[in-house]
PDB file of N, CA, C and O in Angstrom:
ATOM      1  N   UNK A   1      84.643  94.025  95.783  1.00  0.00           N
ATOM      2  CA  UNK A   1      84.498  95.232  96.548  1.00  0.00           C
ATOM      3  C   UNK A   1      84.532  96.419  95.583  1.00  0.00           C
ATOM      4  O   UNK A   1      85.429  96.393  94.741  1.00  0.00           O
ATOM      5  N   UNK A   2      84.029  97.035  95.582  1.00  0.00           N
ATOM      6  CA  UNK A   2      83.658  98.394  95.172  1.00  0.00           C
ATOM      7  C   UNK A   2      84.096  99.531  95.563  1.00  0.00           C
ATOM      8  O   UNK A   2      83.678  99.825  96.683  1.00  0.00           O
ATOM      9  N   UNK A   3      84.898 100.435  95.001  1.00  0.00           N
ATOM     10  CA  UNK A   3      85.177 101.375  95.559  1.00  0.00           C
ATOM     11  C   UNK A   3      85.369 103.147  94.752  1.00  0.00           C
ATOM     12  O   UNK A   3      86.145 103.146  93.797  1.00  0.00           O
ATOM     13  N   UNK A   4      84.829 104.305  95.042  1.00  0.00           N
ATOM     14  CA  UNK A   4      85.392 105.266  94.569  1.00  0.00           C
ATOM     15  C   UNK A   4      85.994 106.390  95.118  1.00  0.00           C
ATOM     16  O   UNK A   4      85.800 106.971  96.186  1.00  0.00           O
ATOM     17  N   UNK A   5      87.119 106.687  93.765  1.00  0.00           N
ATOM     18  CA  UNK A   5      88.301 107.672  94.206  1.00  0.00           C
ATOM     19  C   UNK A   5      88.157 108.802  94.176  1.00  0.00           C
ATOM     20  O   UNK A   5      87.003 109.020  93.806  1.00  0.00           O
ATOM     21  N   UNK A   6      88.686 109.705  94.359  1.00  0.00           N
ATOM     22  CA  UNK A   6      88.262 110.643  94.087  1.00  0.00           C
ATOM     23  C   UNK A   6      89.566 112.143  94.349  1.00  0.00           C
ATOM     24  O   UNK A   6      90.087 112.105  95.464  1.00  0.00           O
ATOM     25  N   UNK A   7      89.959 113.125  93.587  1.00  0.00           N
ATOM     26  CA  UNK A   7      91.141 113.323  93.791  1.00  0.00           C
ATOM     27  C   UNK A   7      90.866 115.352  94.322  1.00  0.00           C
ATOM     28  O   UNK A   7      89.724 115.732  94.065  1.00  0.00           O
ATOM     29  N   UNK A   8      91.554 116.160  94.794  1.00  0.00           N
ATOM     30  CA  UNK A   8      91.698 117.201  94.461  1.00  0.00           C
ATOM     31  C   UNK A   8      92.789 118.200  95.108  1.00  0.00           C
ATOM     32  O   UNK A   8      92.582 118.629  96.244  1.00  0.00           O
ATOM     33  N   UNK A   9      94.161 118.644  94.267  1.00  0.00           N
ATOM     34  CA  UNK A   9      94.514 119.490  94.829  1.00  0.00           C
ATOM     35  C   UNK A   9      94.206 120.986  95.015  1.00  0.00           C
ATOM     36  O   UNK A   9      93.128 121.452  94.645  1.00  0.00           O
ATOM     37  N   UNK A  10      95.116 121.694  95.564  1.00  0.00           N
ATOM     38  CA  UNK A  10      95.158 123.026  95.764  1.00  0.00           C
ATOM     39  C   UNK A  10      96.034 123.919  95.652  1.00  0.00           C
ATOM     40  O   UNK A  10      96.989 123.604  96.362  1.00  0.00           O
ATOM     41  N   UNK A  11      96.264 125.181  94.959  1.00  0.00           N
ATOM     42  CA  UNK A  11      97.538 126.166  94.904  1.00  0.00           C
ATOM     43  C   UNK A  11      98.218 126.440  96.005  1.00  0.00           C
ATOM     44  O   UNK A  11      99.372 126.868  95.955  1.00  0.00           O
ATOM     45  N   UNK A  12      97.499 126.198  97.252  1.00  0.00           N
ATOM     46  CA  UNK A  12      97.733 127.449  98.175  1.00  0.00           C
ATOM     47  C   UNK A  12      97.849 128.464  98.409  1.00  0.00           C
ATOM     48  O   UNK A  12      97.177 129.168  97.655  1.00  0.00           O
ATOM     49  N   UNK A  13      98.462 129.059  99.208  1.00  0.00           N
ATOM     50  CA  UNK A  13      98.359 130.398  99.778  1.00  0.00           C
ATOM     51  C   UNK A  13      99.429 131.459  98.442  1.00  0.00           C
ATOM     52  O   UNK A  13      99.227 132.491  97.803  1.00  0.00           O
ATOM     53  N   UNK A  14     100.897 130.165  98.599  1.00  0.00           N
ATOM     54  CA  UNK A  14     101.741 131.676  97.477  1.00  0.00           C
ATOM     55  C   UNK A  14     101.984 131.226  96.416  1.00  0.00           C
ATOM     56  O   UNK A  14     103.111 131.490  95.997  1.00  0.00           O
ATOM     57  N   UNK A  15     101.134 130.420  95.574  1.00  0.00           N
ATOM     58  CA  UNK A  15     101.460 130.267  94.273  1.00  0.00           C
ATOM     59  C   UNK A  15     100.423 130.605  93.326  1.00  0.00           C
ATOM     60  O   UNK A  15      99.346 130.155  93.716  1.00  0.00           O
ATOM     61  N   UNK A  16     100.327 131.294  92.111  1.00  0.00           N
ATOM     62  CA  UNK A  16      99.435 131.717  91.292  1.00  0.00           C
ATOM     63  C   UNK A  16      98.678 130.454  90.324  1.00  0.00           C
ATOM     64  O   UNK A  16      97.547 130.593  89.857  1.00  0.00           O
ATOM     65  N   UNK A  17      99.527 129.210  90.124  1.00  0.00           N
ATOM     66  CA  UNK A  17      99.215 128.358  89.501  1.00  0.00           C
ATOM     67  C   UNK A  17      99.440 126.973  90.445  1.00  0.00           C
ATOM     68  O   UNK A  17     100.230 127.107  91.380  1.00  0.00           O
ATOM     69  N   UNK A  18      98.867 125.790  90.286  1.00  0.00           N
ATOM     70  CA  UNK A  18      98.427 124.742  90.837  1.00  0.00           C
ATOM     71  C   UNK A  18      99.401 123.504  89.812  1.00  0.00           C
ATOM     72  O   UNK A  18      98.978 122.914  88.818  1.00  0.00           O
ATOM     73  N   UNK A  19     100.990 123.362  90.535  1.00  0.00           N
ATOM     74  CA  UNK A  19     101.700 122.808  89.619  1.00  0.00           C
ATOM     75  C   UNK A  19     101.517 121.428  89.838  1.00  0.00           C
ATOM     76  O   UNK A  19     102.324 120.726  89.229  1.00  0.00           O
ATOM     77  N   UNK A  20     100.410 120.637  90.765  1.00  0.00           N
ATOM     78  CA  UNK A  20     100.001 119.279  91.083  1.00  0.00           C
ATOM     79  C   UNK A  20      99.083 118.780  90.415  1.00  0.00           C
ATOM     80  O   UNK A  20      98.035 119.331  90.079  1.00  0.00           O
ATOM     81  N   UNK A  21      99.597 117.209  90.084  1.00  0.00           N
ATOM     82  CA  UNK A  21      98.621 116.626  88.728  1.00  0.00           C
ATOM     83  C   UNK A  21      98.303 114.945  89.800  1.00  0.00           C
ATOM     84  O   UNK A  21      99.032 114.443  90.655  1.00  0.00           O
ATOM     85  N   UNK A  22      96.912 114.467  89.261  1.00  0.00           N
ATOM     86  CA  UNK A  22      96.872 113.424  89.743  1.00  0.00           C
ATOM     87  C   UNK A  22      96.348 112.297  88.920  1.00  0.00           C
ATOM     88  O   UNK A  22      95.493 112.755  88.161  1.00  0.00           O
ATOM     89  N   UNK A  23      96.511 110.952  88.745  1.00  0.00           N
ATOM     90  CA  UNK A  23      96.355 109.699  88.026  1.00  0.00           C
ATOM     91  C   UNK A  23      95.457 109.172  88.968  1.00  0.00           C
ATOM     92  O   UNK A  23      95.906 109.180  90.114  1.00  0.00           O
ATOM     93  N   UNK A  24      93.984 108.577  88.795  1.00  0.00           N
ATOM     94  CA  UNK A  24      93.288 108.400  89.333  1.00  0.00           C
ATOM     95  C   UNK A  24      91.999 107.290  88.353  1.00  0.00           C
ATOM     96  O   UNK A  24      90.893 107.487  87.850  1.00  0.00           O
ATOM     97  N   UNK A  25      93.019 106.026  88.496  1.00  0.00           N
ATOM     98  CA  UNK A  25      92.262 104.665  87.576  1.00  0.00           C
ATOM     99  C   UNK A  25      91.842 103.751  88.247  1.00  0.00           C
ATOM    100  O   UNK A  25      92.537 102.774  88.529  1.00  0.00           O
ATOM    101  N   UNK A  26      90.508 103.919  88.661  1.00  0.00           N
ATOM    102  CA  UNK A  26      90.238 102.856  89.419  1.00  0.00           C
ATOM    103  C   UNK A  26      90.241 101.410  88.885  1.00  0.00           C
ATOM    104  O   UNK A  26      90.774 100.428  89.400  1.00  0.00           O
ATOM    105  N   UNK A  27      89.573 101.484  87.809  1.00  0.00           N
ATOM    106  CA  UNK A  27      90.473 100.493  86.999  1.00  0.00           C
ATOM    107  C   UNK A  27      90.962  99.122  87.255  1.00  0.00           C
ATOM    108  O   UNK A  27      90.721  97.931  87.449  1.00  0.00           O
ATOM    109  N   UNK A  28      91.732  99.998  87.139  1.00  0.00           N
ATOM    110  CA  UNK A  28      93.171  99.325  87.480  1.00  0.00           C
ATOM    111  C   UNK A  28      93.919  99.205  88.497  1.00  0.00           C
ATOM    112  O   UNK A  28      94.929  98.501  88.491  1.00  0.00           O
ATOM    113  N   UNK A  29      93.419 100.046  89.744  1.00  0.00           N
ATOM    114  CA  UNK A  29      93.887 100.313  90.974  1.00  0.00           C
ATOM    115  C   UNK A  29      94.863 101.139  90.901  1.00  0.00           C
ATOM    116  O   UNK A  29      95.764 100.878  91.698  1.00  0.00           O
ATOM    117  N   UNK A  30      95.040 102.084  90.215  1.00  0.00           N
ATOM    118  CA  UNK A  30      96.354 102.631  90.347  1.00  0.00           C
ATOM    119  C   UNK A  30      96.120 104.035  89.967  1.00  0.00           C
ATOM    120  O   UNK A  30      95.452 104.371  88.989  1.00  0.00           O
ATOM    121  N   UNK A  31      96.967 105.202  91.157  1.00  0.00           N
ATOM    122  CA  UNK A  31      96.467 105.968  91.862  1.00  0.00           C
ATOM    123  C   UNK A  31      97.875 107.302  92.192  1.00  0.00           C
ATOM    124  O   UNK A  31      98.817 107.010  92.930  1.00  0.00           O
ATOM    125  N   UNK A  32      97.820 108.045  91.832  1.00  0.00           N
ATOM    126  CA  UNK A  32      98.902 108.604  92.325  1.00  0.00           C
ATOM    127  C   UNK A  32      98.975 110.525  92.222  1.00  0.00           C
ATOM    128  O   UNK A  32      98.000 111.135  91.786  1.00  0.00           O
ATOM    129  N   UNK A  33      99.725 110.962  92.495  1.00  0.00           N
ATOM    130  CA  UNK A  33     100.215 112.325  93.124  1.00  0.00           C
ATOM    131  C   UNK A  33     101.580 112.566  92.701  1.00  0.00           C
ATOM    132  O   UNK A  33     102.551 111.831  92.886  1.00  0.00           O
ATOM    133  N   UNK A  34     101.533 113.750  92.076  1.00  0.00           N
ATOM    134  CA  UNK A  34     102.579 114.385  91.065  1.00  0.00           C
ATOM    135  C   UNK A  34     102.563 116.112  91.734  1.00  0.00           C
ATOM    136  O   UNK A  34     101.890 117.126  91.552  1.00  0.00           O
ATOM    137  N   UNK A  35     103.613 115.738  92.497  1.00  0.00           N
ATOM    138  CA  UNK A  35     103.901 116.718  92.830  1.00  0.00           C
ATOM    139  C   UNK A  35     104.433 118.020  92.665  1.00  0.00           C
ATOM    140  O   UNK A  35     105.633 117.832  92.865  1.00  0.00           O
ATOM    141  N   UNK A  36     104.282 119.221  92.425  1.00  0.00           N
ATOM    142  CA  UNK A  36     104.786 120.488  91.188  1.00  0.00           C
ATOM    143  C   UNK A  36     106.418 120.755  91.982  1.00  0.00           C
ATOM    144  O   UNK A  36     107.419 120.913  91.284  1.00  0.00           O
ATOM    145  N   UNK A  37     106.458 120.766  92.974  1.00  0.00           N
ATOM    146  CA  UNK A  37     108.060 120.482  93.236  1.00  0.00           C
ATOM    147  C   UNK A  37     108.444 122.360  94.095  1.00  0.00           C
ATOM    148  O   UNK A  37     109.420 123.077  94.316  1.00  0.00           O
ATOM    149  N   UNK A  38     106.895 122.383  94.305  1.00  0.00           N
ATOM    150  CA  UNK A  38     106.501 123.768  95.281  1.00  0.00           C
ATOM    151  C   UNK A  38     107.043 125.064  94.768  1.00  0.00           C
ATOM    152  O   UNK A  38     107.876 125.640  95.467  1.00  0.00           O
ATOM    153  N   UNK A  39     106.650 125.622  93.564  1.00  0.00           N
ATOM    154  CA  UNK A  39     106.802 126.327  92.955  1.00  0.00           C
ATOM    155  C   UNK A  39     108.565 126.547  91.847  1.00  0.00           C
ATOM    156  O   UNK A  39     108.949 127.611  91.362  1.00  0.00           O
ATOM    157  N   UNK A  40     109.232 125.284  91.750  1.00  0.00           N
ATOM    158  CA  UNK A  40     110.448 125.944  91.098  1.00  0.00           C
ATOM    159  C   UNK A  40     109.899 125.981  89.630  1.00  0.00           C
ATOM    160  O   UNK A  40     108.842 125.653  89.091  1.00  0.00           O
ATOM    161  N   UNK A  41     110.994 126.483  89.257  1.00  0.00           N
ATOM    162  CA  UNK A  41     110.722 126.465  87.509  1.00  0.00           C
ATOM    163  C   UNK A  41     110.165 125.261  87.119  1.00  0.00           C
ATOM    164  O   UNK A  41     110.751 124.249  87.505  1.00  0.00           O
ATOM    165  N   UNK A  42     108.798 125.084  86.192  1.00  0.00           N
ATOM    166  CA  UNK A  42     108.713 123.976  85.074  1.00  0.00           C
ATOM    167  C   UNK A  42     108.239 122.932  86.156  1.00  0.00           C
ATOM    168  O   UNK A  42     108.260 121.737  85.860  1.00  0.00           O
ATOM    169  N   UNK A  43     107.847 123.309  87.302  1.00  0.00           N
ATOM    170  CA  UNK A  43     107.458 122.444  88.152  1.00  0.00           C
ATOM    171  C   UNK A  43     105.754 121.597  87.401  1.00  0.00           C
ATOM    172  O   UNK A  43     105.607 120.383  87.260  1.00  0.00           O
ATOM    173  N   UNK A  44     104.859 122.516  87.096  1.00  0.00           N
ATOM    174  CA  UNK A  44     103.667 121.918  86.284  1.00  0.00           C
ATOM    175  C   UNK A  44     104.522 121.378  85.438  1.00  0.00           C
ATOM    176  O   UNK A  44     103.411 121.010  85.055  1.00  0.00           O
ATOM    177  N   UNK A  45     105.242 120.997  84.827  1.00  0.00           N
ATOM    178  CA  UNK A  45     105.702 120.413  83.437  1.00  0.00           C
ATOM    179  C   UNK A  45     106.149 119.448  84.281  1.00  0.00           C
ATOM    180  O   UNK A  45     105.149 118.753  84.457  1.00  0.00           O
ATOM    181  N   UNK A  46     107.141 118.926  84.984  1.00  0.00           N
ATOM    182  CA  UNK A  46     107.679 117.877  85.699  1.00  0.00           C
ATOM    183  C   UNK A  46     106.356 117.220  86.174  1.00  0.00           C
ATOM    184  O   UNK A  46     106.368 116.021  85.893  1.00  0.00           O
ATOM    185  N   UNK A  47     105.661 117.458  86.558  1.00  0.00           N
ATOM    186  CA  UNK A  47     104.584 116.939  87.165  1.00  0.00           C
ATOM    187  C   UNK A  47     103.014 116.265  86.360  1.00  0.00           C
ATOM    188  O   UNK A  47     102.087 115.513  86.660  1.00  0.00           O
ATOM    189  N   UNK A  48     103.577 117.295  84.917  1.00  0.00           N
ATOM    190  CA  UNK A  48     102.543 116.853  83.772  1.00  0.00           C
ATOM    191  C   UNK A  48     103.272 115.414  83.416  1.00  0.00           C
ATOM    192  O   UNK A  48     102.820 114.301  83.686  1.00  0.00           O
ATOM    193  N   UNK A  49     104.680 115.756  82.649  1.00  0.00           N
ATOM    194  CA  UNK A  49     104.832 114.344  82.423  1.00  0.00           C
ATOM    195  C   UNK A  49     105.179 113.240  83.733  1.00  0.00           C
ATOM    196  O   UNK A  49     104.772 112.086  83.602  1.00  0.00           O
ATOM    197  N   UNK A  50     105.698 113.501  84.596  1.00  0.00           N
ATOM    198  CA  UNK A  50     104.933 112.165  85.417  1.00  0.00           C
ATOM    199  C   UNK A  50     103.849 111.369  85.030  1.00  0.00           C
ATOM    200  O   UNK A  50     103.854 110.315  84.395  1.00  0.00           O
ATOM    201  N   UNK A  51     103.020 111.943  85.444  1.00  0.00           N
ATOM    202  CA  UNK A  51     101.561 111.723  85.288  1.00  0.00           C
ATOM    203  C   UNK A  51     101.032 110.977  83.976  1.00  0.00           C
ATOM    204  O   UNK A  51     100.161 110.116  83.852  1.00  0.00           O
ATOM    205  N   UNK A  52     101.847 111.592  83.052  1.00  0.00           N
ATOM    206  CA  UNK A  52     101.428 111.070  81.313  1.00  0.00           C
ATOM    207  C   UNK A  52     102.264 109.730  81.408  1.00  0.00           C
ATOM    208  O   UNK A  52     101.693 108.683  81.102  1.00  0.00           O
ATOM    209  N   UNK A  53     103.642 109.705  81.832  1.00  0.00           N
ATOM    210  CA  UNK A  53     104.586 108.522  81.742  1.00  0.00           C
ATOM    211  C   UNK A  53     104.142 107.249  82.364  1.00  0.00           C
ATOM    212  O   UNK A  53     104.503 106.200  81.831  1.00  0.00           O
ATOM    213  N   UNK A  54     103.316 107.213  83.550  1.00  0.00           N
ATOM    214  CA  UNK A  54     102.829 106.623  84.575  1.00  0.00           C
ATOM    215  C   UNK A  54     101.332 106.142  83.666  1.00  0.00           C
ATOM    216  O   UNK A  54     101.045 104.947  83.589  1.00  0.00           O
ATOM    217  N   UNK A  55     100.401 107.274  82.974  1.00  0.00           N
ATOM    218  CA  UNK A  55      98.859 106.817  82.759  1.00  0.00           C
ATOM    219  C   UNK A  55      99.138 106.176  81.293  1.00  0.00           C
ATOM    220  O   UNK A  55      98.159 105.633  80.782  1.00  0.00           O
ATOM    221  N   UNK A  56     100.568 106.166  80.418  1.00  0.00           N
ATOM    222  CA  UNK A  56     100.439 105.287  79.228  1.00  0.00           C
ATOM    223  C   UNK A  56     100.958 103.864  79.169  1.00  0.00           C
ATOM    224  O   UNK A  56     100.722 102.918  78.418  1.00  0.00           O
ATOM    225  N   UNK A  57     101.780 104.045  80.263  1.00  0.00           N
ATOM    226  CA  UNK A  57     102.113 102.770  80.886  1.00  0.00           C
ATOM    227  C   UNK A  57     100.685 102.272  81.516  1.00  0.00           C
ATOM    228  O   UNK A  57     100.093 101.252  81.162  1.00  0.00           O
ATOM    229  N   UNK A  58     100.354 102.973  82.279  1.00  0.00           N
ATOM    230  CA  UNK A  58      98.730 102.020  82.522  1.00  0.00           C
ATOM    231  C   UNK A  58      97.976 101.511  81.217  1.00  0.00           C
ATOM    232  O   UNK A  58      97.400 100.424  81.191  1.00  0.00           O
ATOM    233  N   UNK A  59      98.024 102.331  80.204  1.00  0.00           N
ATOM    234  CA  UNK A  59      97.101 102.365  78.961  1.00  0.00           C
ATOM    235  C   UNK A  59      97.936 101.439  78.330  1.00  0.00           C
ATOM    236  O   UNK A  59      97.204 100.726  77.642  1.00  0.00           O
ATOM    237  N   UNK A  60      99.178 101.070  78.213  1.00  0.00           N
ATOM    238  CA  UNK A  60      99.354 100.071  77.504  1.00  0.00           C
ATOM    239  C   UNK A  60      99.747  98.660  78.079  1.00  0.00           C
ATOM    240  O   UNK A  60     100.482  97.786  77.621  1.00  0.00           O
ATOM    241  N   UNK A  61      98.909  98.743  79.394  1.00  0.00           N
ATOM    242  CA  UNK A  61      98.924  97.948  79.723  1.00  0.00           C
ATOM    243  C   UNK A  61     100.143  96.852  80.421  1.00  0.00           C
ATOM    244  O   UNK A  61     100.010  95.672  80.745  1.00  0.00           O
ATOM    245  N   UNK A  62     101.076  97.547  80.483  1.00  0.00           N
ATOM    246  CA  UNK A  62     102.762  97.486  81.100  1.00  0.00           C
ATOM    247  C   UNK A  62     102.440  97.411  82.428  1.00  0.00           C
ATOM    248  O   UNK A  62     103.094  96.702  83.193  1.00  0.00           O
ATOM    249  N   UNK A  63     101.310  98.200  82.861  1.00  0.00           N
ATOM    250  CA  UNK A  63     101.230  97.933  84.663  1.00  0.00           C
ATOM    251  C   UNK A  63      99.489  97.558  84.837  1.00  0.00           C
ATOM    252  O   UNK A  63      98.603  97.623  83.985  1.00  0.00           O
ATOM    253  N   UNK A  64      99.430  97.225  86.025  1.00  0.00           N
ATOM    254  CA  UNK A  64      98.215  96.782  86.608  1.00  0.00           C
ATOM    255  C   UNK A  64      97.851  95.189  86.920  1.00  0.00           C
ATOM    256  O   UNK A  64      98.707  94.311  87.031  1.00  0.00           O
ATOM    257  N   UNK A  65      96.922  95.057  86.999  1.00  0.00           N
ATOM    258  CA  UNK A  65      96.674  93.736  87.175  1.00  0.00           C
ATOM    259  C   UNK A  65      96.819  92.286  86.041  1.00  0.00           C
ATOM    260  O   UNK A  65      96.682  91.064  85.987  1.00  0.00           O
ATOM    261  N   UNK A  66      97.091  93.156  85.473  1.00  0.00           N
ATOM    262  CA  UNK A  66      97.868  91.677  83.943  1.00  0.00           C
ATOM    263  C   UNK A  66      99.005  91.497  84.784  1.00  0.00           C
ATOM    264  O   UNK A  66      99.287  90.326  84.531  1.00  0.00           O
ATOM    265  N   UNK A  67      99.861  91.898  85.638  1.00  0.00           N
ATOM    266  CA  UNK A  67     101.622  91.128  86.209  1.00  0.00           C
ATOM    267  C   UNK A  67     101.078  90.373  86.975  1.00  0.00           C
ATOM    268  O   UNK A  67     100.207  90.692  87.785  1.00  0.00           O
ATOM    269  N   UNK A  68     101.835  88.566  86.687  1.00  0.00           N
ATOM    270  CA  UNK A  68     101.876  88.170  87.229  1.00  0.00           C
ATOM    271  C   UNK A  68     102.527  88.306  88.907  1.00  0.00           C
ATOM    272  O   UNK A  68     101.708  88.128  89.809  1.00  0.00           O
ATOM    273  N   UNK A  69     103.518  88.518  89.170  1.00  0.00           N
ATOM    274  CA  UNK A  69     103.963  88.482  90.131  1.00  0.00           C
ATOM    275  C   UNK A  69     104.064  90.187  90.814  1.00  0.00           C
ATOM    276  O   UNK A  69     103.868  91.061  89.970  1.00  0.00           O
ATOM    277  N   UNK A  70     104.346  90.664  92.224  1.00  0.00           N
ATOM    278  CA  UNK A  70     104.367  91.593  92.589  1.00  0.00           C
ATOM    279  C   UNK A  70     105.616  92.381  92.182  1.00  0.00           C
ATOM    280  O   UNK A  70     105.596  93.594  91.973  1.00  0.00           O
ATOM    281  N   UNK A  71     106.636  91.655  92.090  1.00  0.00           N
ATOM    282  CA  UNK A  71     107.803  91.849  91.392  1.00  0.00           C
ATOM    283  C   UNK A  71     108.280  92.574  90.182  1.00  0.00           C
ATOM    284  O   UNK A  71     109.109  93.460  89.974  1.00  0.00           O
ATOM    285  N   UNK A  72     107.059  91.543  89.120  1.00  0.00           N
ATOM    286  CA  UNK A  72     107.131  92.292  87.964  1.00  0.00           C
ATOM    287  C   UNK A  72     105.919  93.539  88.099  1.00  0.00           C
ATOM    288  O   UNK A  72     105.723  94.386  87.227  1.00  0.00           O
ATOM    289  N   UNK A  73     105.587  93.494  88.670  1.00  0.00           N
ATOM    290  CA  UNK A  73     104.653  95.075  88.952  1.00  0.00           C
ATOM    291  C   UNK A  73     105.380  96.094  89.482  1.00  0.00           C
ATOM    292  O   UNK A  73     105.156  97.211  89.016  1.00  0.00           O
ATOM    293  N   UNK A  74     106.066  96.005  90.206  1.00  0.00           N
ATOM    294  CA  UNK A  74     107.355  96.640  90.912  1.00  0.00           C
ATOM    295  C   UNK A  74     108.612  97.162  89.844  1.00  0.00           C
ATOM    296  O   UNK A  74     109.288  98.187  89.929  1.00  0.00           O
ATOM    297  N   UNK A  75     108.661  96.167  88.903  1.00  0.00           N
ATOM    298  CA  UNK A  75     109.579  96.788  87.666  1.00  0.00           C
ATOM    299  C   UNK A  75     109.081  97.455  86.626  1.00  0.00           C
ATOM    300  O   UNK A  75     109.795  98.231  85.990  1.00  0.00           O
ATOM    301  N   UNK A  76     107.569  97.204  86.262  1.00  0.00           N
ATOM    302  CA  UNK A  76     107.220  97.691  85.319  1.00  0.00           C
ATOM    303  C   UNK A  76     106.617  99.503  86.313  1.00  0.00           C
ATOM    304  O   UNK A  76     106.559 100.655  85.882  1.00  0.00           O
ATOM    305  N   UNK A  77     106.441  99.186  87.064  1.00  0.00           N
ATOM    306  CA  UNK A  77     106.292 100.711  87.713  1.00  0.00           C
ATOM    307  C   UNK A  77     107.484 101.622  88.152  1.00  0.00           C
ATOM    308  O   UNK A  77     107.456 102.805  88.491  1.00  0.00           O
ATOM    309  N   UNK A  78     108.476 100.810  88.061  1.00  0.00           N
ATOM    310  CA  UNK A  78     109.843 101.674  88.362  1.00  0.00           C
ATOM    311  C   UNK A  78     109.993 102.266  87.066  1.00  0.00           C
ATOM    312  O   UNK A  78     110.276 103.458  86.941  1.00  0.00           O
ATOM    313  N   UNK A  79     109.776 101.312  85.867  1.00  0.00           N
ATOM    314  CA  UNK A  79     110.199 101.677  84.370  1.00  0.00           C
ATOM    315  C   UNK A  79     109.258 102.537  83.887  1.00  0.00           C
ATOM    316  O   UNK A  79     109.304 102.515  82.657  1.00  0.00           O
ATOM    317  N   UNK A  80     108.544 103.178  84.238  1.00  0.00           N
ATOM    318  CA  UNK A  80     107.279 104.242  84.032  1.00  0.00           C
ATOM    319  C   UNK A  80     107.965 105.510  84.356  1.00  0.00           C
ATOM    320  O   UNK A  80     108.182 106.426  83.563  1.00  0.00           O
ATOM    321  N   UNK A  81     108.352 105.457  85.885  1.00  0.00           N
ATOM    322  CA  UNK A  81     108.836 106.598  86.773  1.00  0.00           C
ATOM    323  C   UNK A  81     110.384 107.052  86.046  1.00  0.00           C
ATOM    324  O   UNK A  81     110.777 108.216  85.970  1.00  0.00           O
ATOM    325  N   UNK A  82     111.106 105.889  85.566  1.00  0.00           N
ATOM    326  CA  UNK A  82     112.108 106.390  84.964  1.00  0.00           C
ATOM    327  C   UNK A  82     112.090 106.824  83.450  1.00  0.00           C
ATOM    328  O   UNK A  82     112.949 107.467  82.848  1.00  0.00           O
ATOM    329  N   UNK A  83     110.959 106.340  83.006  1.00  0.00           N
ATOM    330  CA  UNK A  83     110.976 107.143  81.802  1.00  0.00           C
ATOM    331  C   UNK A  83     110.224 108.611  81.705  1.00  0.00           C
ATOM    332  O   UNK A  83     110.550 109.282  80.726  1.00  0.00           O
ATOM    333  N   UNK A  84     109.198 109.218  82.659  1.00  0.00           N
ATOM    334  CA  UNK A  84     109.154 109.815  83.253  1.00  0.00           C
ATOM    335  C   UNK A  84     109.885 110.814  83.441  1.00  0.00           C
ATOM    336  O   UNK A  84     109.717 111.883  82.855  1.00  0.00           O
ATOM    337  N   UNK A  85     111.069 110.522  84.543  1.00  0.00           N
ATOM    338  CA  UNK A  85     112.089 111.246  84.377  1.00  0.00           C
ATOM    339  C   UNK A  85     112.626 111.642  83.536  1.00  0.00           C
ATOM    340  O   UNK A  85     113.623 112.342  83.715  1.00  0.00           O
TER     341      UNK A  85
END
C-alpha cells in the first residue's frame, strides 16, 4: 500500500513565531508532532530537539521496522523521547 504524508502547522492568532516542528518519514512509518508548548520560553527549542532526538533515532536506525517485536519498538521509542528530554 502506498501512501503520502503530508504535514503543516500554524502560528495562530497570538504568537509571532511558529514554535511547532514535525517528523514526517514515510519511510519508515513514523510520523509525529512537536509541540512549541503554546508560546512559553524556548518553546521552538523544546520542540526542535524533540524532533532531532526522535529523526536520529530513526536515522540510526534504533526505531522502525528493523524491531522485531512491538515491544522492542515501544522501548526504543520511549528511549528517543527520553533522550529528547
Amino acid at each position: 500500500m502506498k501512501a503520502n504524508a503530508f504535514g503543516l502547522t500554524d502560528v495562530g492568532r497570538r504568537r509571532e513565531n511558529n514554535q511547532d516542528r514535525l517528523l514526517l518519514d514515510a519511510e519508515r512509518g513514523v510520523y509525529a508532532v512537536a509541540d512549541g508548548m503554546g508560546g512559553h520560553a524556548a518553546g521552538e527549542v523544546a520542540s526542535r530537539i524533540a524532533i532531532e532526538a526522535l529523526g536520529e533515532a530513526v536515522d540510526d536506525d534504533r526505531l522502525g521496522r528493523g524491531a522485531a517485536h512491538p515491544e522492542e519498538t515501544a522501548r526504543r521509542l520511549e528511549s528517543a523521547f527520553l533522550e529528547g528530554n
